[in-house]
C-alpha positions in Angstrom: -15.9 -2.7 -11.2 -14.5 -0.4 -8.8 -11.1 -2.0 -9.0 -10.6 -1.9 -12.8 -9.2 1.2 -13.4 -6.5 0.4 -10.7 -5.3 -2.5 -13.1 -3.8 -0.4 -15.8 -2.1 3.0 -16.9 -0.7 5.3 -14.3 -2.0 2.9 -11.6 -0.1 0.0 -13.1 2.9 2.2 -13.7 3.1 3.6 -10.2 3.0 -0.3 -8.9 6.2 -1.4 -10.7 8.1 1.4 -8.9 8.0 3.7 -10.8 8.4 7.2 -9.9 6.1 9.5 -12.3 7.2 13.4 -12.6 4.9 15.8 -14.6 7.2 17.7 -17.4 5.3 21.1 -16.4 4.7 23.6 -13.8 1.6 24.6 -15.5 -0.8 25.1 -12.1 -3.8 23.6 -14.4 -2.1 20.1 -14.5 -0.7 20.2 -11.3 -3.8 19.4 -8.6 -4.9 16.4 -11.6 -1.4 15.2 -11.9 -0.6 14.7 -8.1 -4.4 12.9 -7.6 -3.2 10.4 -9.9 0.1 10.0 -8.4 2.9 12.1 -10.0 4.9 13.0 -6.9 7.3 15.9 -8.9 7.3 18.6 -11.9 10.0 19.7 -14.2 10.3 23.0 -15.4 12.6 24.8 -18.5 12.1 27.9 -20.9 9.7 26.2 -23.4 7.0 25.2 -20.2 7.6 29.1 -19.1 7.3 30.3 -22.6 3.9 28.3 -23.0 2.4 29.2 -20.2 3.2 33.2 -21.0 1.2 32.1 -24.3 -1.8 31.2 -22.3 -2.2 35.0 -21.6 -3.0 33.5 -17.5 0.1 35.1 -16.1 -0.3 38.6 -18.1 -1.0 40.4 -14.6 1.9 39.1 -13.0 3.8 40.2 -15.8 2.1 43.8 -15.5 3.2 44.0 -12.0 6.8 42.5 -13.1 6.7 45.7 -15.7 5.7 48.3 -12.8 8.8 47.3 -10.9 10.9 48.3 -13.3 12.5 44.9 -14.1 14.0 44.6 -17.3 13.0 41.4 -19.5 15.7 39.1 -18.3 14.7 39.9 -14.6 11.1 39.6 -15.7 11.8 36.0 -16.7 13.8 34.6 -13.8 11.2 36.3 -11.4 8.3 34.9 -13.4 10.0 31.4 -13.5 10.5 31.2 -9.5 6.9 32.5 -9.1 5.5 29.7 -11.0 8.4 26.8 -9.5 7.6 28.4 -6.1 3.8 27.8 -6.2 4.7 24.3 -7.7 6.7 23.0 -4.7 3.9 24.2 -2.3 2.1 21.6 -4.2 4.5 18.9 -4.0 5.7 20.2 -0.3 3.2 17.7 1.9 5.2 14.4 -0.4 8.1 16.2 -0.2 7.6 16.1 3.5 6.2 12.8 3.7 8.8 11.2 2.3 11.4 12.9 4.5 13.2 14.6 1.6 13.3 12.0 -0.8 10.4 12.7 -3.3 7.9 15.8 -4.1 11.0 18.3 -6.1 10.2 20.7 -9.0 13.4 21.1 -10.9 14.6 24.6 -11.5 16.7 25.2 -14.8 19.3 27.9 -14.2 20.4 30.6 -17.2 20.6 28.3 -20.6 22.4 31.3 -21.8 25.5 30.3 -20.0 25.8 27.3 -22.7 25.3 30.3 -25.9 27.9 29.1 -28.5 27.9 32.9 -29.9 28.7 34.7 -26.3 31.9 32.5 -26.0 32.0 32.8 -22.2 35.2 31.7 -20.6 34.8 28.4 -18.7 35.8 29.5 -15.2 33.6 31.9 -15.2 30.3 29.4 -16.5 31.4 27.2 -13.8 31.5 30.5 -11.6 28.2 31.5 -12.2 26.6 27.9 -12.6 27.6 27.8 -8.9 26.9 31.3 -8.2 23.5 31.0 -9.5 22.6 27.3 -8.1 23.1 29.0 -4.3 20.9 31.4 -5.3 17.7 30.2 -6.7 18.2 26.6 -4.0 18.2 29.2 -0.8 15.3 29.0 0.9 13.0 26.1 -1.3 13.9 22.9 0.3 12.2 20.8 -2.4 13.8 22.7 -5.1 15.9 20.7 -7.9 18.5 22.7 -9.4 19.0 21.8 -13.1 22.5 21.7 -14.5 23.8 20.5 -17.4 26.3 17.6 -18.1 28.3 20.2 -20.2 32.0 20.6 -19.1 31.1 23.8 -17.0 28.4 22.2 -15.6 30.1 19.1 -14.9 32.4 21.2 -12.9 30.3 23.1 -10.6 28.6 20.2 -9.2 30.9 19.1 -6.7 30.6 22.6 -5.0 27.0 22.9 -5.7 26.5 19.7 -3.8 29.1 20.7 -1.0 27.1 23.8 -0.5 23.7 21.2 0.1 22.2 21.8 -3.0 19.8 19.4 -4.7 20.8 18.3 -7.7 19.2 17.2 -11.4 21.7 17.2 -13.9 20.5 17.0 -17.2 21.8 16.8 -21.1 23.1 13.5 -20.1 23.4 10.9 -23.0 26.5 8.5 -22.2 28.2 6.7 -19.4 30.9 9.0 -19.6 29.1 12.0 -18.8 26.6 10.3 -16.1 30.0 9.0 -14.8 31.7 12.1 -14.6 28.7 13.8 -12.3 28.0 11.3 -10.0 31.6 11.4 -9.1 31.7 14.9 -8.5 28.5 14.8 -7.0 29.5 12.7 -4.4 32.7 14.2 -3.9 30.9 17.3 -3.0 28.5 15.4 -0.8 31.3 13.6 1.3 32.0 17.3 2.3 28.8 17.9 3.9 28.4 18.0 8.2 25.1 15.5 7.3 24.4 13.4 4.3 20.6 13.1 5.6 19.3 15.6 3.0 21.5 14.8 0.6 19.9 14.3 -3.1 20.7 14.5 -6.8 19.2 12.6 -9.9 20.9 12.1 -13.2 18.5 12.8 -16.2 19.1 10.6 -18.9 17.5 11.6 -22.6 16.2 8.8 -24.1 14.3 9.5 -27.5 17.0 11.8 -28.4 19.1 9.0 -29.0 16.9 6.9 -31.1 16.7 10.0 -33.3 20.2 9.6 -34.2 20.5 6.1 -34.3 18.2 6.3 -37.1 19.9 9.4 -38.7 23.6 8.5 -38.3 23.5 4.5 -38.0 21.1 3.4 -41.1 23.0 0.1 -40.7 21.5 -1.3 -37.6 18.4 -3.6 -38.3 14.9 -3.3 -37.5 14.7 -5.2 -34.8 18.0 -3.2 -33.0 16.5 0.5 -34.6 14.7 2.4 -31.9 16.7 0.2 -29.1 19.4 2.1 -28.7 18.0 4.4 -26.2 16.6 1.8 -24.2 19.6 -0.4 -23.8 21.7 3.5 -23.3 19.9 4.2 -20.4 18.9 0.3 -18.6 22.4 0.8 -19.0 23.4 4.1 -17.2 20.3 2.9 -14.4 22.5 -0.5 -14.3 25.6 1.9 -13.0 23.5 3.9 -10.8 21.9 1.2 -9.2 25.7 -0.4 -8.2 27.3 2.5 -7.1 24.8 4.0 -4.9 24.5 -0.1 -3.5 27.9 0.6 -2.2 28.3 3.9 -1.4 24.8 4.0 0.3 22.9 7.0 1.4 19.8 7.8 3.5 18.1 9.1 0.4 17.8 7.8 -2.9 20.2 9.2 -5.9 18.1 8.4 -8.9 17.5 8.1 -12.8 15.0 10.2 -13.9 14.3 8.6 -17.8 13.9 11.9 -19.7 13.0 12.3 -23.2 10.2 9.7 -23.2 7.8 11.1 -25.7 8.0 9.4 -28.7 9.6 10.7 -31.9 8.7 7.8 -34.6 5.0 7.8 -35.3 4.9 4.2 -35.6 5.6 4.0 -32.1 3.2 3.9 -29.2 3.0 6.3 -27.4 3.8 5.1 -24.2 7.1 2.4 -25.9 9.5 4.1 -23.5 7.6 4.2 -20.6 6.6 0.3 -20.6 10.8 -0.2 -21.4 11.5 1.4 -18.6 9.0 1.2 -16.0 9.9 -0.7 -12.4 12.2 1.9 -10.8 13.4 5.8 -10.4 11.9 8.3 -12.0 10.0 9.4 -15.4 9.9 12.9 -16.5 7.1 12.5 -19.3 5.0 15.4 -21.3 1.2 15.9 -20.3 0.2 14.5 -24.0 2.4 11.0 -22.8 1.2 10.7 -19.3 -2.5 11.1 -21.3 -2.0 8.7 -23.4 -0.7 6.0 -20.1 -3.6 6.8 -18.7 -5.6 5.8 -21.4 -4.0 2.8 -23.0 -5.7 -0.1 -21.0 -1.8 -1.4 -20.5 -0.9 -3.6 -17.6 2.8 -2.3 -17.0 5.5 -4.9 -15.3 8.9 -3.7 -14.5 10.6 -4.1 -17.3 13.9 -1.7 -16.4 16.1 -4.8 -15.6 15.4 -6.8 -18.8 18.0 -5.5 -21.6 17.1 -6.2 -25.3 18.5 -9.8 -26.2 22.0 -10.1 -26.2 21.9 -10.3 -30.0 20.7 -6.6 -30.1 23.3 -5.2 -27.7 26.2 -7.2 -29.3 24.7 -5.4 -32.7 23.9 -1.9 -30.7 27.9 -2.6 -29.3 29.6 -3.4 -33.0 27.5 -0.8 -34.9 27.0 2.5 -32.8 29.7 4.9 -31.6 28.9 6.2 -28.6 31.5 8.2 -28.2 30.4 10.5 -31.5 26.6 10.0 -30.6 27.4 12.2 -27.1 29.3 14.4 -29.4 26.8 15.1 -32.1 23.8 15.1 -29.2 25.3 17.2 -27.3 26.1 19.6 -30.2 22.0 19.4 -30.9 21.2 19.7 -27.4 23.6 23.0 -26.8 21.5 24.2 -29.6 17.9 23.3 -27.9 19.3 24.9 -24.6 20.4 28.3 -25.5 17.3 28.9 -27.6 13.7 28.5 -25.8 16.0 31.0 -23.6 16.4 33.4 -26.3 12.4 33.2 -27.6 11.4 33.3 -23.9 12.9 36.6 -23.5 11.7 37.6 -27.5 8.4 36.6 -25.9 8.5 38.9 -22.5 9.6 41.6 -24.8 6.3 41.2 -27.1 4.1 41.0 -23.8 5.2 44.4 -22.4 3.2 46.1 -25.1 0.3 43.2 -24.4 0.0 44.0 -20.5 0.6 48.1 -20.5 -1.0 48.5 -23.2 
């Protein structure tokens, strides 16, 4: 009896390959998460925002307000406080695995993406580099998060120059997972040593079934609610070949992001099992529950695309090409926002702790 519970869930999903990140810093889920073998953490403004909620980090915040920071400082300094404390957790894989595993992912300033402060583009790449210096210095298994947007895009080749770690993220299409690698490794090349050298490419996955079922009505059932799968196999497809021949002594992976499920008739867990067998999955608390508890036997499945009758229908009937337009669109919108509440938030909390 002793062995059954190794024959499914997380245990089963940790044996194809996969790598399993926890989508929070919350300290709560931490110590559980890494006991059943999540080796990372993710954070962005909605975790920080939730865990403000909580009403658990009101004294830091009080001590925040005594320094005299002002609410945007409040936030950035409460955000590296909770990151920091995560990679002490992760820090013994981190340094286990010489570098290649244990990171907690550090978004920098949404607000660099706001549509309505029309920032000139020089000077978001500017201060996507500026900034990705900054918060890296001094955390070696610190991620810095940057998105795929055409700023972000840009900075990456000095970010990675400069030895940062690197998660890019907002990535929906080959084009854009393309266009960061490249610059990515262009910036690595420059490096004295390529022995610390690390970036991931996260790839949103449920995000794009969304839209398949809003923009392309015309695909059938059986090829609705496949498009993300066969979008990102895809994308690990072209990883997994260019990092074959351009190899380096650690691992530049996927991490399959956006792998909650959108469509109620879905199990929980659909994305997962699809993708299961290699890289990395970023997946919420309530997903990673429900893996646990579904009595699945997971195989590695990554490597074994829909049937070719699905991706010759995905191919004629989806243009993917508008889908990273409109996504993107939606996702600029997603970015910039939990930013904006998270600092509505802080604001509504100074009253709350100095009360």
């Amino acid at each position: 009896m002793s062995s059954q519970p190794q024959s499914f869930g997380i245990a089963a999903l940790l044996r194809t390959g996969t790598k399993l990140w926890l989508d929070s810093i919350d300290p709560a889920l931490i110590g559980p998460a890494i006991a059943s073998g999540v080796t990372g953490a993710t954070s962005n403004p909605i975790i920080v925002a939730d865990l403000i909620k909580s009403g658990r980090f009101d004294s830091s915040i009080a001590n925040f307000v005594q320094g005299d920071l002002d609410d945007e400082a409040i936030a950035w300094a409460l955000t590296d406080e909770l990151v920091s404390n995560a990679e002490q957790a992760f820090l013994p894989i981190f340094q286990k695995t010489n570098g290649d595993d244990g990171y907690v992912s550090f978004e920098l300033d949404p607000l660099l993406e706001d549509l309505n402060r029309e920032l000139p583009h020089a000077e978001r790449v500017s201060a996507y580099v500026e900034l990705g210096r900054k918060w890296s210095k001094g955390h070696p298994n610190r991620m810095i998060k940057v998105p795929a947007t055409p700023a972000g895009l840009e900075s990456l080749e000095a970010l990675a120059a400069s030895g940062v770690p690197l998660n890019v993220t907002l990535v929906f299409s080959n084009r854009q997972y393309e266009a960061a690698r490249d610059a990515v490794w262009r910036g690595a090349k420059n490096l004295a040593s390529l022995s610390r050298f690390k970036s991931v490419y996260s790839i949103f996955v449920s995000r794009i079934d969304v839209y398949s079922q809003k923009q392309v009505a015309a695909l059938s059932p059986a090829a609705q609610g496949q498009v993300g799968i066969l979008n990102a196999q895809r994308i690990w497809q072209l990883n997994q070949t260019f990092w074959n021949n351009n190899a380096t002594p650690l691992a530049q992976e996927i991490i399959f992001a956006s792998t909650g499920t959108k469509n109620p008739n879905d199990t929980p867990w659909k994305y997962v099992g699809a993708l299961a067998g290699s890289d990395i999955q970023t997946n919420p608390p309530a997903t990673n529950d429900a893996v646990a508890a579904s009595g699945v036997t997971f195989e590695r499945c990554v490597d074994r695309l829909p049937s070719p009758a699905i991706c010759d229908e995905i191919d004629r009937l989806v243009d993917f090409q508008k889908m990273e337009h409109v996504l993107m669109k939606e996702g600029l919108e997603k970015f910039s926002t939990p930013q904006k509440q998270l600092l509505d938030l802080i604001a509504s909390k100074r009253t709350v702790v100095c009360g």
